[in-house]
C-alpha positions in Angstrom: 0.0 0.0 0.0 1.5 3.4 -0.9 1.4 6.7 1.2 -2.0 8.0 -0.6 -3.3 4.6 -0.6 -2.8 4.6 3.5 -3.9 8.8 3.7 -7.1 7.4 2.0 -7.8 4.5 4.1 -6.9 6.9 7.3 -9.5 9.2 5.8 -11.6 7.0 5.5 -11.4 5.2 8.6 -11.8 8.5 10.1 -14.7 9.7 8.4 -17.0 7.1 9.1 -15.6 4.6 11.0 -18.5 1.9 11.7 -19.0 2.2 8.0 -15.0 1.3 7.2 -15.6 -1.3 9.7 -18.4 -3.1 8.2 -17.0 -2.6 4.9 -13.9 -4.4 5.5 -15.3 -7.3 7.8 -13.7 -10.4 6.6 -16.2 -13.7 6.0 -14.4 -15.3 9.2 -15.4 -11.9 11.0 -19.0 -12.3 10.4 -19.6 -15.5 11.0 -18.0 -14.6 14.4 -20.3 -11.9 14.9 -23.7 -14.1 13.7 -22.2 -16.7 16.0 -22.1 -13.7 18.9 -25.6 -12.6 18.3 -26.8 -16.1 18.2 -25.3 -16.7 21.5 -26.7 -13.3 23.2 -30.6 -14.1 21.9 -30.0 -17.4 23.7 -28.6 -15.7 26.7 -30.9 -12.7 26.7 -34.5 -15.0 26.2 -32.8 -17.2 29.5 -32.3 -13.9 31.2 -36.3 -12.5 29.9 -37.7 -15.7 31.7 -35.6 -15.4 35.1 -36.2 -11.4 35.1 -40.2 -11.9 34.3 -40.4 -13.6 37.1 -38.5 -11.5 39.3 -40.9 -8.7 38.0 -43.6 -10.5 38.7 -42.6 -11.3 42.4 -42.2 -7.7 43.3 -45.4 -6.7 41.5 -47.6 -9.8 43.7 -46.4 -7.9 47.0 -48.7 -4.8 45.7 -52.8 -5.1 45.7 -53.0 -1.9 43.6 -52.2 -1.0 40.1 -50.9 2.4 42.0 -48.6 0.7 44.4 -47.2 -1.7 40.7 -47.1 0.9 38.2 -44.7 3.1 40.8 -42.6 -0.2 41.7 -42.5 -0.7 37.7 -41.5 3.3 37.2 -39.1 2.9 40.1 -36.6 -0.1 38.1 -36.8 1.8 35.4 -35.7 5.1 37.1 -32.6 3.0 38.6 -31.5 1.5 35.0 -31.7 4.4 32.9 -30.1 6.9 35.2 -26.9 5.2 35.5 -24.3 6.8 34.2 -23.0 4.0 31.9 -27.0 3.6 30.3 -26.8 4.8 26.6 -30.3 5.3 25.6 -28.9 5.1 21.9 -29.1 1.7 22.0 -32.3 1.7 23.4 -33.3 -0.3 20.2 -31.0 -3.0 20.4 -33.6 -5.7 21.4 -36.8 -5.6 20.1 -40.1 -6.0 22.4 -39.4 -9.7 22.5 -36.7 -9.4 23.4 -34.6 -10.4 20.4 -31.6 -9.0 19.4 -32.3 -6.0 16.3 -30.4 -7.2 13.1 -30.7 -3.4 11.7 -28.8 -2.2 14.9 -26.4 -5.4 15.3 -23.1 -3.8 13.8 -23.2 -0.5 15.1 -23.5 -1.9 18.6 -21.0 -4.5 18.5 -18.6 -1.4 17.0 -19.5 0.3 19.8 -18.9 -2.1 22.4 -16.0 -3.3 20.5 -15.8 -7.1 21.3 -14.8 -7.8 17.8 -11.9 -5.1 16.8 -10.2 -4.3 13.3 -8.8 -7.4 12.0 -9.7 -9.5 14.3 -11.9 -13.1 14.4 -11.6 -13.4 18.1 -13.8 -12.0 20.6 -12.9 -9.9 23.1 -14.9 -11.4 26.1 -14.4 -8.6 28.4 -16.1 -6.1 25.5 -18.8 -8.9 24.9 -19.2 -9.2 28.6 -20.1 -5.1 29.0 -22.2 -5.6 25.7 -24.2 -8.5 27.2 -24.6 -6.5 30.5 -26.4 -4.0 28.8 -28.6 -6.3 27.2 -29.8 -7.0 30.4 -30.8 -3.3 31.1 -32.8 -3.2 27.7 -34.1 -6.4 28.2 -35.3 -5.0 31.9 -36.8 -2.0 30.4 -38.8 -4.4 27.5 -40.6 -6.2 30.3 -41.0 -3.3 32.0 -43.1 -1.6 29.0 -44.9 -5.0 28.8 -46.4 -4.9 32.3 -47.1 -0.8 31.9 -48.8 -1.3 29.0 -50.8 -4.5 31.0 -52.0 -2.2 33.8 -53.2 0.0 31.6 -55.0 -2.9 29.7 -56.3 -3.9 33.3 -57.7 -0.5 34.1 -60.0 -0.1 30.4 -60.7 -3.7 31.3 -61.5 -2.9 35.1 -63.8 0.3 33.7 -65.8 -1.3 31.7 -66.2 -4.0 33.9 -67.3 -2.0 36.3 -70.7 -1.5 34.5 -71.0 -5.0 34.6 -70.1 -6.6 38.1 -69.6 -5.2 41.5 -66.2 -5.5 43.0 -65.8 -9.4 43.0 -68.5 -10.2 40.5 -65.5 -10.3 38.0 -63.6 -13.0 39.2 -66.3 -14.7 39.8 -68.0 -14.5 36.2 -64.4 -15.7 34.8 -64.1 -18.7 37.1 -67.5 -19.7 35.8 -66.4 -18.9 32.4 -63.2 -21.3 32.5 -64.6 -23.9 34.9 -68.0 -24.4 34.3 -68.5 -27.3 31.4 -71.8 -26.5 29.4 -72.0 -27.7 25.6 -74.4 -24.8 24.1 -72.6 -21.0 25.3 -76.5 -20.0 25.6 -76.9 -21.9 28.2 -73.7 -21.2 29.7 -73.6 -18.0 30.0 -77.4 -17.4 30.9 -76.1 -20.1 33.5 -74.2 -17.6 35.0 -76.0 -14.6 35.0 -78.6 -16.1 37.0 -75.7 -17.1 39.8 -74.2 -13.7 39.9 -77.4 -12.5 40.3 -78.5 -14.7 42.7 -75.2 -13.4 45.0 -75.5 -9.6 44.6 -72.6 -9.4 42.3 -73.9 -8.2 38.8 -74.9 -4.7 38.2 -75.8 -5.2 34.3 -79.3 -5.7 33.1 -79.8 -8.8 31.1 -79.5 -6.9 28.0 -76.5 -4.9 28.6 -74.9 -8.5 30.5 -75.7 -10.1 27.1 -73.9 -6.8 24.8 -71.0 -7.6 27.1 -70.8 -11.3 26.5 -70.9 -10.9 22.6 -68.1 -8.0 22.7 -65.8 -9.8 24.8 -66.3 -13.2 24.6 -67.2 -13.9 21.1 -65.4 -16.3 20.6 -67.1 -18.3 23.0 -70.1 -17.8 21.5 -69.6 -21.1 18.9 -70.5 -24.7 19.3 -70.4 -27.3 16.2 -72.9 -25.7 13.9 -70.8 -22.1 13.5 -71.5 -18.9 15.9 -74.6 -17.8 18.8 -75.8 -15.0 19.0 -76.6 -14.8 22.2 -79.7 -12.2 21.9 -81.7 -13.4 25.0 -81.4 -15.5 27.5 -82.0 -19.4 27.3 -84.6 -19.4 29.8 -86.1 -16.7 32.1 -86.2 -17.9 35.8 -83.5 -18.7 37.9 -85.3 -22.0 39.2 -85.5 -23.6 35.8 -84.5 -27.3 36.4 -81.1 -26.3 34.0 -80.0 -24.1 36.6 -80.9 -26.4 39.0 -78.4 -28.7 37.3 -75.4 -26.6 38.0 -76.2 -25.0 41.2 -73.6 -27.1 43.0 -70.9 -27.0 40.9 -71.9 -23.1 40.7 -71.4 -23.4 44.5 -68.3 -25.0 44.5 -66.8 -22.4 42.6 -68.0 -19.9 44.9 -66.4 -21.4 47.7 -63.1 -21.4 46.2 -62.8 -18.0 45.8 -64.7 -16.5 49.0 
C-alpha cells in the first residue's frame, strides 16, 4: 500500500468509522459476529424468563395498580439513570426481546468485542455488551407490564358497569370452569348465579352486549356462531339451573 493509498484509508477510517468497519469485515469476521448474536438471543430470552419472574414477584407484593405501576417506574428510574445507560441503544432488542439485526453492527462497533482485523472475541467487551442487554431487556418487560396495567384498568372500567367489585372474578371462574355444551346456556347459567349473589350490576340486556363483545369467541359450538340475543330461559329456578347449582357453589367457595 503506498502513502495516498494509506492517507485514503486513514480518511476514511476516520470519516465514518462503523461504515469502514463493516466494509472491510472479513467472512471469518461475520460468522464470528452471527455466531455472537446467536449466543446473546440465547442468553438474553434465559435472562427474559428469570427477570419476568423476578418482575412479577415484586409486582404480587402490591394489591393496587398504583402501588405496581410506581414499583414498575421505580426499576426503570434506577437503569436508565446510571451513568453507563446509553439510551442510543435503546433499540437493540426488540419488544421480544430479540436482538435488532438493523442495529447489530453499530452496537457491537461500539462495544468493540470484535476489533479491526480481528476473528476473536474480546470477552471482556462482549461481557459489557451482554450487560447492557440485560438493562434493555429489563426496560422491554417493563413496557410490557405498563402497558398490561393500563389494559387492566379499560378492562376494570368497563367491567365495572357490569359486576360489582368481586363479581368479575367470579364470572371468569364460571367462564373457565363451568363445562356447558351450548354457550346460551352457559352464560345465561351464570347470569342467573351472579345475580343470585349480589354481584352483577348489568341488566340482562346490557350482561348479554357484554358477553358478545368480549367473549365472542365463546359464542360457537359445532354448527358455527350464537348470537346470544336473549337468554336461554327466564327464571332462575329452571331445572337447567338447578343442574349446576352445586358445581356453581363450588366455585364460589373457592374463591370466598
Amino acid at each position: 500500500m503506498d502513502l495516498n493509498d494509506e492517507v485514503q484509508r486513514y480518511r476514511d477510517q476516520n470519516k465514518d468509522p462503523l461504515g469502514y468497519w463493516v466494509k472491510n469485515l472479513s467472512p471469518e469476521q461475520i460468522v464470528v459476529l452471527d455466531s455472537v448474536k446467536k449466543g446473546f438471543n440465547e442468553y438474553i430470552d434465559w435472562f427474559s424468563q428469570l427477570e419476568k419472574e423476578r418482575l412479577e414477584l415484586k409486582l404480587d407484593g402490591h394489591i393496587s395498580a398504583a402501588a405496581q405501576k410506581e414499583v414498575l417506574l421505580n426499576e426503570h428510574a434506577a437503569i436508565v439513570n446510571q451513568k453507563n445507560y446509553l439510551n442510543h441503544y435503546r433499540d437493540i432488542l426488540l419488544p421480544g426481546n430479540l436482538i435488532n439485526d438493523n442495529k447489530y453492527n453499530e452496537f457491537a462497533f461500539h462495544f468493540g468485542f470484535l476489533g479491526f482485523g480481528f476473528d476473536e472475541v474480546n470477552e471482556l467487551q462482549q461481557i459489557e455488551a451482554q450487560e447492557y442487554l440485560n438493562k434493555v431487556a429489563t426496560l422491554n418487560l417493563i413496557d410490557f407490564f405498563l402497558k398490561e396495567l393500563e389494559i387492566n384498568k379499560d378492562r376494570a372500567c368497563k367491567y365495572s358497569n357490569i359486576f360489582t367489585r368481586n363479581g368479575e372474578m367470579l364470572f371468569l371462574s364460571c367462564v373457565q370452569r363451568l363445562d356447558i355444551p351450548h354457550p346460551t346456556t352457559k352464560f345465561t347459567v351464570i347470569y342467573f348465579f351472579l345475580k343470585s349473589k349480589g354481584m352483577l350490576i348489568a341488566h340482562a340486556e346490557m350482561y348479554m352486549q357484554f358477553v358478545r363483545d368480549e367473549f365472542s369467541h365463546l359464542l360457537v359450538n359445532r354448527n358455527g356462531s350464537v348470537k346470544f340475543s336473549r337468554l336461554a330461559f327466564v327464571d332462575y329456578r329452571n331445572h337447567i339451573y338447578t343442574k349446576y347449582e352445586s358445581i356453581l357453589m363450588d366455585i364460589y367457595h373457592t374463591l370466598f
